[in-house]
C-alpha positions, 0 to 999 in steps of 0.5 A, a space after each residue: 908402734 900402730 897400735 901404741 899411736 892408735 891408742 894414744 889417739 883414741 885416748 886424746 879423743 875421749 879426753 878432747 871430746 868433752 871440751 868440744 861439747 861444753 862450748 857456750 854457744 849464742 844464737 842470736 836470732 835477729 831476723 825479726 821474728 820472721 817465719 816460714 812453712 817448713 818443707 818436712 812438716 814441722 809446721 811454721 818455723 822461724 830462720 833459727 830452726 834448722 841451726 837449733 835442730 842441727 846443734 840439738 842433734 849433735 848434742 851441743 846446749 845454747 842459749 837462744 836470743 832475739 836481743 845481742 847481749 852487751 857482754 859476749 865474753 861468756 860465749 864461745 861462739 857465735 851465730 848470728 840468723 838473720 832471715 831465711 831469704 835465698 
């Protein structure tokens, strides 16, 4: 019975993943150009850097904008960068 149920959850797991990564994904970077020196030299960077890096890393496409498009309805999600302040 274990071995039945780790099979199916194995096979919904191959079957889901592909879905999970064909997500539209939007980074909207709105922080007005805004850049910093980043710490494990990679040079100037802006506030969208280490999202892109992590999204890229992880296997996931994007689109990357300075300017909010009228229509969203493309896009499954959404990240909004708007400065590197803490």
């Amino acid at each position: 019975m274990r071995l039945r149920l780790l099979a199916i959850m194995t096979a919904l797991a191959f079957l889901l993943a592909p879905m999970a990564l064909s997500q539209s994904i939007l980074v909207w970077d709105k922080d007005h150009n805004l850049t910093f020196q980043d710490p494990e030299g990679g040079g100037q960077v802006d506030a969208t850097y280490g999202v892109t890096k992590a999204l890229t890393a992880n296997g996931y496409t994007f689109t990357k904008v300075t300017t909010l498009p009228a229509d969203l309805s493309p896009y499954n999600i959404l990240f909004v960068i708007m400065g590197s302040y803490c």
